[in-house]
Backbone as numpy.savetxt, mean C-alpha at the origin, in Angstrom:
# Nx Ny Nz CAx CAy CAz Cx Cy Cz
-12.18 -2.39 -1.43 -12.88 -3.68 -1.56 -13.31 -3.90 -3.00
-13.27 -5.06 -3.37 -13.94 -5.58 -4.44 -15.73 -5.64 -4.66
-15.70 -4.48 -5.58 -17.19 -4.43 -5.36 -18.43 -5.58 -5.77
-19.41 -6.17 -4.69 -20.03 -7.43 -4.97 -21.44 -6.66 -5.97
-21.36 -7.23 -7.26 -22.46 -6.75 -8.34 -23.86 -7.56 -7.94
-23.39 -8.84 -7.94 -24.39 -9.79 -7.24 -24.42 -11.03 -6.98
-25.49 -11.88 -6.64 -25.04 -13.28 -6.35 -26.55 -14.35 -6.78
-26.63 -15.29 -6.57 -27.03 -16.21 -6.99 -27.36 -17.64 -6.04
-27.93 -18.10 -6.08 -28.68 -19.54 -5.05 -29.52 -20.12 -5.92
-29.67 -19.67 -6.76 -30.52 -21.41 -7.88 -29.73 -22.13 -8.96
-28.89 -22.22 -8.40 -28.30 -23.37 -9.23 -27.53 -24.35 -8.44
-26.69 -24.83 -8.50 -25.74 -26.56 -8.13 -25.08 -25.70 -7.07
-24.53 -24.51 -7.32 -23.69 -24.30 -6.04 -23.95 -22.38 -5.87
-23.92 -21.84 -4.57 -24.22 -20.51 -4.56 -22.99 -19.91 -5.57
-23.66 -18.56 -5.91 -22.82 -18.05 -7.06 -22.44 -16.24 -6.20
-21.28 -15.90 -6.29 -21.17 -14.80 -6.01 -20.55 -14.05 -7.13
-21.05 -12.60 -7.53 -20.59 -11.78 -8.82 -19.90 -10.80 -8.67
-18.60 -10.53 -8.62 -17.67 -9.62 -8.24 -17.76 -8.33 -9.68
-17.04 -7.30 -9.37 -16.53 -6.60 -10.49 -14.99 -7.22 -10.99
-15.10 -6.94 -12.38 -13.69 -7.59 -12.69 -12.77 -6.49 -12.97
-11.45 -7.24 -11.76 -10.36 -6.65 -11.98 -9.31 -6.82 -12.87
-9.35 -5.80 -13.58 -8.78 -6.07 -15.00 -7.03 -6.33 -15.11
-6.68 -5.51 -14.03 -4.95 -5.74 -13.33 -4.71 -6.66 -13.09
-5.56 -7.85 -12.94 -5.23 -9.24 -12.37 -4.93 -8.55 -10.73
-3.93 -9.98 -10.06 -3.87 -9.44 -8.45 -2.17 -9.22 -8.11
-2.12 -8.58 -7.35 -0.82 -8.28 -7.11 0.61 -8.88 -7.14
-0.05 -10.42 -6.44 1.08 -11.56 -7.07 1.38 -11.43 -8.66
0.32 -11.45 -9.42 0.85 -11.78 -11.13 1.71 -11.01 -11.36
0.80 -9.40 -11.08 1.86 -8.47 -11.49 3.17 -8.11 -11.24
3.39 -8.36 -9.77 4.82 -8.55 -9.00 5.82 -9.85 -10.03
5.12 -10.90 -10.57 6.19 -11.64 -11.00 5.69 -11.59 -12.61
4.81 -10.69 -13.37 5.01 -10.16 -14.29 4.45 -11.37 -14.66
3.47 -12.12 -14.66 3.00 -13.22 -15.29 1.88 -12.40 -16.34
2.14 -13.58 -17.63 1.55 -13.47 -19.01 2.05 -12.21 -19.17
3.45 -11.73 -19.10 3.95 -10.64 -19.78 3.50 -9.37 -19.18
2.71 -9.30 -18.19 2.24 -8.04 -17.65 3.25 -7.07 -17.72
2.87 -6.07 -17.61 3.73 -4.69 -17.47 4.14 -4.75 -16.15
5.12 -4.55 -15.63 5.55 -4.44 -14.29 5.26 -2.96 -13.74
4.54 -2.93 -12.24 3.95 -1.90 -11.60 5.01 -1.06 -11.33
5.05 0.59 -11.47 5.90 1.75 -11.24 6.46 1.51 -9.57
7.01 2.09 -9.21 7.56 2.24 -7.96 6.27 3.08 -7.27
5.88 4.18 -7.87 4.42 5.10 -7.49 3.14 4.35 -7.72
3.30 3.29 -8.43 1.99 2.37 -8.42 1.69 1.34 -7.24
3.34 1.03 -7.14 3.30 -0.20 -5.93 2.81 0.70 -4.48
2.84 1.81 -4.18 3.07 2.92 -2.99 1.80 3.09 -2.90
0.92 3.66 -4.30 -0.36 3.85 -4.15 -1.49 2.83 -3.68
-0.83 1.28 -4.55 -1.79 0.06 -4.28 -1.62 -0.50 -2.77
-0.27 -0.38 -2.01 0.12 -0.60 -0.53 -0.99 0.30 -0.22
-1.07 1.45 -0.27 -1.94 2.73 0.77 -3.22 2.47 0.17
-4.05 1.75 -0.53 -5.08 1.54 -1.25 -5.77 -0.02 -0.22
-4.66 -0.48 -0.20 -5.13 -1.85 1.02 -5.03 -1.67 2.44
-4.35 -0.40 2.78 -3.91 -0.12 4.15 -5.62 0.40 4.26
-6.23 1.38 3.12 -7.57 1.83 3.50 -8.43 1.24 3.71
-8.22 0.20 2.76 -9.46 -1.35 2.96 -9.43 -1.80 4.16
-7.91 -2.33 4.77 -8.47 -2.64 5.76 -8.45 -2.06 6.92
-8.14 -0.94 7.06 -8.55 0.06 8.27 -10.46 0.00 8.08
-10.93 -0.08 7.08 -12.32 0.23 7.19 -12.92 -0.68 7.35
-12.23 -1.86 6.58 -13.01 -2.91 7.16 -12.82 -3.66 8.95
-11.81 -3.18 9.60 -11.66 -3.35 10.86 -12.48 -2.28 11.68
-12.35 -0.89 11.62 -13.16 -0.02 11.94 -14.41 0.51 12.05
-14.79 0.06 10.62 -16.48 0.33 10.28 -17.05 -1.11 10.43
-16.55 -2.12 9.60 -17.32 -3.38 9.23 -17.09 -4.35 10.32
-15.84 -4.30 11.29 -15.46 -5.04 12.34 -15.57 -6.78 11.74
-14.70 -6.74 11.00 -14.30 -7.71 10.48 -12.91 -8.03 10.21
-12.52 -9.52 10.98 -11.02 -9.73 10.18 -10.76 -10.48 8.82
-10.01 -10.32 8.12 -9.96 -10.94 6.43 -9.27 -12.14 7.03
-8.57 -12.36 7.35 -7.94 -13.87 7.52 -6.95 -14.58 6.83
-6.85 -13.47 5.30 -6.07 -14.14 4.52 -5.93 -13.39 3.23
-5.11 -12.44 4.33 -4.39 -11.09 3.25 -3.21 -11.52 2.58
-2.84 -11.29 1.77 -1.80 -11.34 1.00 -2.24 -11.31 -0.73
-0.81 -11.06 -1.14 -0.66 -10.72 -2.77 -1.63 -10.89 -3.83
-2.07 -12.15 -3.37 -3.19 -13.07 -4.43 -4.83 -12.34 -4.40
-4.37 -12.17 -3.42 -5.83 -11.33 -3.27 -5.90 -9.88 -2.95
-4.94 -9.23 -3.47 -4.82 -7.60 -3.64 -5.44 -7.68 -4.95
-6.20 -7.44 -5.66 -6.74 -6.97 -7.08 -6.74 -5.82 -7.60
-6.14 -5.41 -8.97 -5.98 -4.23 -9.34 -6.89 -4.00 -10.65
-7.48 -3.11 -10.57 -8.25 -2.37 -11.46 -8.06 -1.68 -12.68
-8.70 -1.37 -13.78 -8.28 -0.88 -14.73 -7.81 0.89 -14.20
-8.08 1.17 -13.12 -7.40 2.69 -12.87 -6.41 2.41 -11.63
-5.49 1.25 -11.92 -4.60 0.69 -11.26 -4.84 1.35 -9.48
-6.11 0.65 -9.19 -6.34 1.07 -7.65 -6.67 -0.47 -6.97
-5.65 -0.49 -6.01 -5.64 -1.60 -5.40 -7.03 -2.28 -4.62
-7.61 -3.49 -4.71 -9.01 -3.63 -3.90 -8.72 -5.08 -3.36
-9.26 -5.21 -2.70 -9.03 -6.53 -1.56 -10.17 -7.65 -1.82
-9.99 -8.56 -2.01 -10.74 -9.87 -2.50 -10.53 -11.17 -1.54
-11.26 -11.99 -1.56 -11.62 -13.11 -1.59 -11.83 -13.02 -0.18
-13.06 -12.81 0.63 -13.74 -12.90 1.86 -14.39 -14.61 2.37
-13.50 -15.51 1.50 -13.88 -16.96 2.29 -14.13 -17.18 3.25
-13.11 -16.71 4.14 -12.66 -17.27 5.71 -12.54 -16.01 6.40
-13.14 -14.91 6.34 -13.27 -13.36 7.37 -14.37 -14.06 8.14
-14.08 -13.19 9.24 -14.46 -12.92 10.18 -14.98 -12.04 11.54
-16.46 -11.86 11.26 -16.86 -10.92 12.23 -16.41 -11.15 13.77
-15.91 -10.10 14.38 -15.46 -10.08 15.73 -16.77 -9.24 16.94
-17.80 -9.54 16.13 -19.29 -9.10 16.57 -19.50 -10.67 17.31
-20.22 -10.18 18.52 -20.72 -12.03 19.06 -22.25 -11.61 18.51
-23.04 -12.66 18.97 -24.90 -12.57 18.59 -25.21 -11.15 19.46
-25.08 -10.67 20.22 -25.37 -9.15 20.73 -24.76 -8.61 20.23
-24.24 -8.38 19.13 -23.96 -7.23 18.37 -21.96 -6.21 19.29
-21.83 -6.89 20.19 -20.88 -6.46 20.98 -19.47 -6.89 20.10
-18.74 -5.76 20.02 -16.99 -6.05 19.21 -16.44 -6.93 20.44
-15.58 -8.05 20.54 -14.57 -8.59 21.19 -13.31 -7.38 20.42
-12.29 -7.75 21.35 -11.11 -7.71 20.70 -9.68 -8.65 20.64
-10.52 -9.69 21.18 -9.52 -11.41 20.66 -10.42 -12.66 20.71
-10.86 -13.49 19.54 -11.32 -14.35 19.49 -10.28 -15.35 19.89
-11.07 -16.69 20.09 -10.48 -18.17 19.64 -11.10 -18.65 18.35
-10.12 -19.44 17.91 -10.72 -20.09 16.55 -10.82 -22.02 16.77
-11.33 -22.44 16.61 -11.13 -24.27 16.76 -9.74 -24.41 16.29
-9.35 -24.26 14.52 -8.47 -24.12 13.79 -8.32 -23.02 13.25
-7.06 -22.54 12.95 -5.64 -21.72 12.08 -6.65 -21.75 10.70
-6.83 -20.69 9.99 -7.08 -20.86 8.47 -6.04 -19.78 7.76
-6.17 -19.63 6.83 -5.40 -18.87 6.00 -4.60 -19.41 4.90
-3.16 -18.61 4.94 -2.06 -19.35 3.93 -0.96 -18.66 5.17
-0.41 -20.20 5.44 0.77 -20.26 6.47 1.80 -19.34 6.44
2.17 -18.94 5.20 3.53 -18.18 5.32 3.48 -16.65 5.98
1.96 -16.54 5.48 0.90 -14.70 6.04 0.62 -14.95 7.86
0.51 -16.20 7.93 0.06 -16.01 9.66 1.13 -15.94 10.52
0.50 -14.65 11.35 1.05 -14.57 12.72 1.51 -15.68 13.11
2.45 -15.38 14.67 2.45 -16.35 15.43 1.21 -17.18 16.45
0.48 -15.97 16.94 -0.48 -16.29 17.73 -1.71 -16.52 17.08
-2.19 -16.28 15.61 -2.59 -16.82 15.08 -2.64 -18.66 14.35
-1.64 -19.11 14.36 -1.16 -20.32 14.33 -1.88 -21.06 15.83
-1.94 -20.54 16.50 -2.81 -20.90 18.20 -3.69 -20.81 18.15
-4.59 -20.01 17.19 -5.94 -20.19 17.25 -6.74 -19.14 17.45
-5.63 -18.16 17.86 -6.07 -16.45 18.45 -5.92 -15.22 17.26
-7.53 -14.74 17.24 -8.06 -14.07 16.23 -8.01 -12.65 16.37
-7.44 -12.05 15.82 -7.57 -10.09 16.09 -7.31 -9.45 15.11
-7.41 -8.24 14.99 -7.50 -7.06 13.89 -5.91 -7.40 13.61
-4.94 -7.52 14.48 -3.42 -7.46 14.25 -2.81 -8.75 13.70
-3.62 -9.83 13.05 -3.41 -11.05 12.60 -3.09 -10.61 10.82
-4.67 -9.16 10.38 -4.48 -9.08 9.35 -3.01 -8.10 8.95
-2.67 -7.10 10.09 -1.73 -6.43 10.36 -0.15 -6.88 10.04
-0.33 -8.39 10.19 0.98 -9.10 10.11 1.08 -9.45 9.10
-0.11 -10.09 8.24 -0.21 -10.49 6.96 0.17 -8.63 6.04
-0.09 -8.21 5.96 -0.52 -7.01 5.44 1.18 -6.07 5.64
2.27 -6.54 6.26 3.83 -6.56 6.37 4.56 -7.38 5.68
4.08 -8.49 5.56 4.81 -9.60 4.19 4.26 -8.93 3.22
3.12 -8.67 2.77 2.82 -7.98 1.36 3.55 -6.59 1.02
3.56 -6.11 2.10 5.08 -4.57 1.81 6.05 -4.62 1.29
6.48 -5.93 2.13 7.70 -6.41 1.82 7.78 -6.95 0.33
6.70 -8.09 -0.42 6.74 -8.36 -1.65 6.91 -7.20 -2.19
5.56 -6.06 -2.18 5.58 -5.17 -2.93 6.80 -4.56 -3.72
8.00 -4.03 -2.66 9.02 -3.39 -2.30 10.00 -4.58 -3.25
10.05 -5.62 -2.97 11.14 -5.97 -3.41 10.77 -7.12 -4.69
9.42 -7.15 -4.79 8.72 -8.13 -6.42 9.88 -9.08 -6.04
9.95 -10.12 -4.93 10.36 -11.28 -4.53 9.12 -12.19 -4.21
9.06 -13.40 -4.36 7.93 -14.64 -4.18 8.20 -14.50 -2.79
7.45 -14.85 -2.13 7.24 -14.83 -0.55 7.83 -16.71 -0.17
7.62 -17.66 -1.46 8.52 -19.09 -0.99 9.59 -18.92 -1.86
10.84 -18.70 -1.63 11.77 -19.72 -2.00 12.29 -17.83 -2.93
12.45 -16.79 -2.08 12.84 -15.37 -2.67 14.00 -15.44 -3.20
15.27 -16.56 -2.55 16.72 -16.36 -2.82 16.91 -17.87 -3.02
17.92 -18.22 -3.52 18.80 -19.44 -3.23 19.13 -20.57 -1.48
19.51 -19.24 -1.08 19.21 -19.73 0.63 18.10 -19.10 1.36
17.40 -19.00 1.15 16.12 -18.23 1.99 14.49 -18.88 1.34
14.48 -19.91 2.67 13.28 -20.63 2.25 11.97 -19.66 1.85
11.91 -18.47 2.22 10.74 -17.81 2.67 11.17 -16.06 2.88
9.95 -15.48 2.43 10.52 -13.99 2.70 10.30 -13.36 3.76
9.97 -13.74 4.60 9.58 -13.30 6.06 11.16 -13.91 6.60
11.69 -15.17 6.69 13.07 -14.80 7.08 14.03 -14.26 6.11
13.76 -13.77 4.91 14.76 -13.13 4.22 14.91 -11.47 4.65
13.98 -11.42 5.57 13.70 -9.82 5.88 14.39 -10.03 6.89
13.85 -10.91 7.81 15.11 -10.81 9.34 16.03 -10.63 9.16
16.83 -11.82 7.55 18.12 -11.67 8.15 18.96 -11.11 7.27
17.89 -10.71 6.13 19.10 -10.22 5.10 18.58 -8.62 5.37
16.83 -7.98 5.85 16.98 -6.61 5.94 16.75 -5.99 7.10
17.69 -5.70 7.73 17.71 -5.37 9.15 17.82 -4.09 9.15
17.87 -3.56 8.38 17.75 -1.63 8.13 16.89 -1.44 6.51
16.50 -0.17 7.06 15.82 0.29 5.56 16.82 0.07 4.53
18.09 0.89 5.09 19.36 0.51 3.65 19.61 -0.24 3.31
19.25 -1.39 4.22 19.69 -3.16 3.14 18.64 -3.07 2.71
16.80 -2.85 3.08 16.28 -3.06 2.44 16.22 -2.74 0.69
16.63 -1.43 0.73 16.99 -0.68 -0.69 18.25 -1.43 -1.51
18.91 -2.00 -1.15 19.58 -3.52 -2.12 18.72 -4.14 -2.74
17.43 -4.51 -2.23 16.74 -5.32 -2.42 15.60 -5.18 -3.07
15.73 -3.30 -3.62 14.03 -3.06 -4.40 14.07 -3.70 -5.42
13.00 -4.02 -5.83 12.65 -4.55 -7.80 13.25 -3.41 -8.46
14.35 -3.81 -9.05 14.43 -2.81 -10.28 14.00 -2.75 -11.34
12.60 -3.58 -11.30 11.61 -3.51 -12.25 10.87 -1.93 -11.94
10.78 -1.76 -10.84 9.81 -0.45 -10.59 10.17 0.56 -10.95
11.25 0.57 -11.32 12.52 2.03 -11.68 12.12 2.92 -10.52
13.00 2.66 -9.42 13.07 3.79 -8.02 13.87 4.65 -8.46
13.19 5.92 -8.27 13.70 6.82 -8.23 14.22 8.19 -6.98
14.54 9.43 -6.98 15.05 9.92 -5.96 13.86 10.08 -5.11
12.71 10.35 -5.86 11.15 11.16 -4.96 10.35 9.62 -4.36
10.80 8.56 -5.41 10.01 7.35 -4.82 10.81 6.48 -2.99
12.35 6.16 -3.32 13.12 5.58 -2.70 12.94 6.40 -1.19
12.79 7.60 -1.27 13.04 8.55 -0.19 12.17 7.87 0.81
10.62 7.35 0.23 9.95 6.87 1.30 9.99 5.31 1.81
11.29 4.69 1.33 11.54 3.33 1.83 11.14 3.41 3.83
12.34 4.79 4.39 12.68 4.20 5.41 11.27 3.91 6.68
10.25 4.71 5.59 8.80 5.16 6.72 7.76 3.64 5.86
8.17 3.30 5.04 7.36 1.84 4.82 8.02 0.89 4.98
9.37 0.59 5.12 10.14 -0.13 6.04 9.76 -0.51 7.59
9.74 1.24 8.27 9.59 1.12 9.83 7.71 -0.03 9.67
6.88 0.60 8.86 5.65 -0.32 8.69 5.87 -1.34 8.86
6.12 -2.05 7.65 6.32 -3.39 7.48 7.36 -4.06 9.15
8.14 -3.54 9.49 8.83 -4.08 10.55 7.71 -4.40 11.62
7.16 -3.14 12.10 6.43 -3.01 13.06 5.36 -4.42 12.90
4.77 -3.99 11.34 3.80 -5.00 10.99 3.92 -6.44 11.66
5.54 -6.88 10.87 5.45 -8.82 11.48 6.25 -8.83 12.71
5.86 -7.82 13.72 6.73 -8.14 14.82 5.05 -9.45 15.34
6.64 -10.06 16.39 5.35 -11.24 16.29 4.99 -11.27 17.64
5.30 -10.41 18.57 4.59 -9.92 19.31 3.39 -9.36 19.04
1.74 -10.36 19.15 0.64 -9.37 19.03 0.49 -7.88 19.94
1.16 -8.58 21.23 1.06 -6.81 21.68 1.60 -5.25 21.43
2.70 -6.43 21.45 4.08 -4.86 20.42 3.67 -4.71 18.91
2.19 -5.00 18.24 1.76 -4.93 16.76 1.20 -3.78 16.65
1.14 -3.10 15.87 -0.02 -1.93 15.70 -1.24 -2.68 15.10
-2.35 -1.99 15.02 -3.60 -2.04 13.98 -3.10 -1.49 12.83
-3.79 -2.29 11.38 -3.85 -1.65 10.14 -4.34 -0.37 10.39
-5.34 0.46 11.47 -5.99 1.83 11.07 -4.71 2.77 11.93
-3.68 2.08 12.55 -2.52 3.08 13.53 -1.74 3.52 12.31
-1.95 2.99 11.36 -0.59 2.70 10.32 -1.28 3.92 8.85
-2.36 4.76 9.56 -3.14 5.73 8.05 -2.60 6.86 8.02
-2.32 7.10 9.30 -1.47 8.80 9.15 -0.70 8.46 8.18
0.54 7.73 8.64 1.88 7.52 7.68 1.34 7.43 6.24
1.04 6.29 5.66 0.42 6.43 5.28 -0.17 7.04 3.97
-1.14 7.91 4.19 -1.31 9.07 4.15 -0.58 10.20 3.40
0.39 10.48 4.71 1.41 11.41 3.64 2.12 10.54 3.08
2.15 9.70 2.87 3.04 9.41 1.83 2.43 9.04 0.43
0.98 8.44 0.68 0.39 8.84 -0.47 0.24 10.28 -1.04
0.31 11.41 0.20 -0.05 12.66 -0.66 1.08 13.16 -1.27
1.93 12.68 -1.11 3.44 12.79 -1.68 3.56 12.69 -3.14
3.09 11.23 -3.17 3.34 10.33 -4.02 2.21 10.50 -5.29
1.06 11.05 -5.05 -0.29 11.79 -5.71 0.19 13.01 -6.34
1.17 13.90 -5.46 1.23 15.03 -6.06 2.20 14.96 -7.11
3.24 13.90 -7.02 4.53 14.40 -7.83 3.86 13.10 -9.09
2.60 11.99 -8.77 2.37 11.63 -10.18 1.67 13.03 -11.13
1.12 13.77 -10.02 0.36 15.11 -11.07 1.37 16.05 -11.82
2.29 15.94 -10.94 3.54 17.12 -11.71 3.56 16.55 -12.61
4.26 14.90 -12.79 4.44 14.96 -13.93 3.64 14.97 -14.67
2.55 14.97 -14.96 1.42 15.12 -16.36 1.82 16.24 -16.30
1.87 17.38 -15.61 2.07 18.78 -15.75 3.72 19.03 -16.56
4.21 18.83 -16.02 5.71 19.04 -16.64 5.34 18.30 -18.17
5.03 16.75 -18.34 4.96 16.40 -19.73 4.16 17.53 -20.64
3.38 18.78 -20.26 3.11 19.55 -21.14 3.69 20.97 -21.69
4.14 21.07 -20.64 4.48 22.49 -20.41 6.02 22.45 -19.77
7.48 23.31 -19.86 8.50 23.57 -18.49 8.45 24.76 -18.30
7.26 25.48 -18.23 6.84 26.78 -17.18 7.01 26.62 -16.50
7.12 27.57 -15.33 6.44 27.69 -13.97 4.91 27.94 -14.54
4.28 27.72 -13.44 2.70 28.35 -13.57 2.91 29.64 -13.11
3.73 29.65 -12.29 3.01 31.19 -11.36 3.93 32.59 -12.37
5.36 32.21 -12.69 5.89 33.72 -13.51 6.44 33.23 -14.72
5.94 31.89 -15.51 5.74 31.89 -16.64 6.99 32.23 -17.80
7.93 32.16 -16.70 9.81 32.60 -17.39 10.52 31.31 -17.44
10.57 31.41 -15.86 11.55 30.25 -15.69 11.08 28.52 -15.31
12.15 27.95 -15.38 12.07 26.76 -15.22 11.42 25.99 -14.38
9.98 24.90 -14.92 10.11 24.39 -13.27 11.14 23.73 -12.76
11.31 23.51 -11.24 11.99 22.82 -10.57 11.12 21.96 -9.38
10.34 23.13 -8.48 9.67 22.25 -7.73 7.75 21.69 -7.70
7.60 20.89 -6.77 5.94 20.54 -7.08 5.64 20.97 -5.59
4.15 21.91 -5.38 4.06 22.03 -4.06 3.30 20.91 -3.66
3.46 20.18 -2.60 2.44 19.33 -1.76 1.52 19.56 -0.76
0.51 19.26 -0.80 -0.05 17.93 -1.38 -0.65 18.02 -2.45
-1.12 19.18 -3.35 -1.91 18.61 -4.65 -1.25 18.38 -5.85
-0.35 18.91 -5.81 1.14 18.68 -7.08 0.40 19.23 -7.66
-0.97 20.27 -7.97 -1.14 20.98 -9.51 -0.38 22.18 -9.72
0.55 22.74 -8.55 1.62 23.81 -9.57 2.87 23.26 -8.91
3.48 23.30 -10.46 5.05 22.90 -10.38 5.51 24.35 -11.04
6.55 24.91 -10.27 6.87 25.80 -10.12 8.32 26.48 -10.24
8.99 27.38 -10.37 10.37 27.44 -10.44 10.59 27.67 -8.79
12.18 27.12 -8.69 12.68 27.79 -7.26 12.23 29.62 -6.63
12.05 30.34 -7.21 12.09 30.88 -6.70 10.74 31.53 -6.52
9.63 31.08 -7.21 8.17 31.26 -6.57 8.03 30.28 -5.77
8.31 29.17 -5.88 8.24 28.18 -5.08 8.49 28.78 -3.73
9.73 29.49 -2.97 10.15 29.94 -1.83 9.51 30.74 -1.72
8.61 32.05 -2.31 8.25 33.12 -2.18 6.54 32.92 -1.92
5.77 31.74 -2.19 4.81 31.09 -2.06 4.94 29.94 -0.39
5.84 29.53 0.00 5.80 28.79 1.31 6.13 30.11 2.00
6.67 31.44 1.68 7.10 32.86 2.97 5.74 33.51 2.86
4.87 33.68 1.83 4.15 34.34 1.85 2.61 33.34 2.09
1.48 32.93 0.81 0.33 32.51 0.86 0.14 31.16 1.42
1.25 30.43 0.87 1.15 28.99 1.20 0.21 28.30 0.86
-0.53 28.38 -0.14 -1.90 27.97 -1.10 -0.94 27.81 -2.36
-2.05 26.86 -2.64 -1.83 26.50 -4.38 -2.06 27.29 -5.67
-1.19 28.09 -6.14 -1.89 29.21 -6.85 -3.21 28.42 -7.68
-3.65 27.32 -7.92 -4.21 26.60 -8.93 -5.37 26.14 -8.08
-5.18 25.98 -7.14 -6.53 24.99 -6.35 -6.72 25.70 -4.86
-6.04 26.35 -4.34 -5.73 27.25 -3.28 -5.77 26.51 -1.94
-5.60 25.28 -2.40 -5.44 23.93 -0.56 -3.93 24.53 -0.41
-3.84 24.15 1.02 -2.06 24.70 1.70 -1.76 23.69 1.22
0.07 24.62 1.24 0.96 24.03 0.57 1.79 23.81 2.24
1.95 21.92 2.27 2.58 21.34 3.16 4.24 21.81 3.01
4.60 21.31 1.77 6.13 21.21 1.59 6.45 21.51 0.41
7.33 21.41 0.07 7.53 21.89 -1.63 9.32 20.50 -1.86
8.75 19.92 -3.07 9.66 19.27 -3.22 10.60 19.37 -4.55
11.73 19.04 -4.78 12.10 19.31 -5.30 12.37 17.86 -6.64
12.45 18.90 -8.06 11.99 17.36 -8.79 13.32 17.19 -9.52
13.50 16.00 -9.31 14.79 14.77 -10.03 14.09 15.01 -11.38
15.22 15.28 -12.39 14.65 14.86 -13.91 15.24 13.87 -14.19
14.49 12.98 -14.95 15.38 12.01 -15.57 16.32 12.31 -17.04
């Protein structure tokens, strides 16, 4: 979330005081406006799993729906960490007794049309409205396409996904090759793919919740955490940490602080399975693409 510093009521109109996000919001950066630097393939992965947390918590803890997720209002920070903005039109799913529903009615549809559900368009309010919105933004992420007018024939990117990505592998035609994908990044298309699918199915019942969607997730942020740490590690050193001869090759996961040669690497998942450096278990051990 965008942290609120403070606010204001004596003047012409109420004033609310955000922290400023210095990244601008996810739309700019996706289409690189005022020259921005275009976001890494490991930046776009981290800021997706950075909004997946927002709003698992804000559905979970705060029992609130946002209403009007998408790009424009992902905000990125000067420690490029994704935060969620503009709470106009949210909505508590608390009635006056303090009791959670789990499907409102609304009089009218609010949002931005291209992000809403189907059953949202009806008037019907739930945690899985932001869920759907929050699958078109994957999809931008992934492929730094405008959500109106992505292709020549494709009014919109919600049908450019139906019909042009019907598997993870078409989806991967279609990454930004602004992000420079690489072997350790691309690998996790097909498990934020299955997301995003699941996401705009427009069946509210066949939808998951944003908080079903944290495991995944998850590891794939711890993936994606460890092998940004290798590399600071490798940019100093091509030791191993642990026998200080040979070459690294792999990073253990999840903390990526020892990158290691093949063959401590194997002799560390048969034997301790700790981090010689931080001593958390070692999930997997991956192996690193040089460029």
């Amino acid at each position: 979330m965008i942290p609120l510093l403070g606010w204001s009521d004596d003047g012409e109109a109420p004033c609310l005081v955000y922290a400023l996000a210095a990244g601008g919001s996810l739309q700019d950066r996706l289409a690189c406006r005022e020259n921005a630097v275009p976001l890494t393939a490991r930046e776009r992965i981290l800021v997706l799993s950075d909004v997946a947390r927002g709003l698992a918590y804000l559905h979970a803890q705060v029992r609130v729906v946002h209403r009007d997720v998408k790009s424009a209002n992902v905000l990125i920070d000067n420690g490029c960490v994704g935060r969620i903005g503009d709470f106009g039109i949210a909505r508590s799913v608390r009635d006056t007794c303090g009791v959670t529903a789990t499907l409102l009615q609304t009089q009218a549809p609010m949002g931005t049309t291209i992000y809403m559900s189907p059953e949202c368009m009806l008037g019907d309010l739930s945690y899985k409205v932001d869920a759907f919105a929050f699958g078109l933004v994957i999809i931008e992420a992934l492929t730094g396409l405008p959500v109106l007018n992505p292709a020549p024939d494709r009014s919109n990117l919600r049908a450019m996904f139906e019909e042009d990505m019907e598997t993870a592998e078409e989806l991967l035609k279609h990454l930004d090759t602004k992000a420079f994908w690489d072997p350790h990044t691309s690998v996790h298309i097909p498990v934020l793919y299955g997301i995003a699918e699941r996401c705009l199915e427009s069946r509210a019942k066949r939808r998951p919740e944003v908080v079903d969607l944290i495991p995944e997730f998850e590891r794939v942020r711890g993936d994606t955490e460890a092998l940004v740490t290798a590399a600071t590690a490798l940019a100093e050193t091509n030791e191993c940490v642990v026998c200080m001869e040979q070459e690294r090759s792999h990073v253990l996961v999840t903390c990526g602080h020892a990158v290691v040669c093949e063959t401590c690497a194997e002799d560390i998942m048969a034997t301790t399975r700790a981090c010689p450096v931080c001593r958390r278990r070692v999930e997997q051990i991956i192996r690193i693409f040089r460029s």
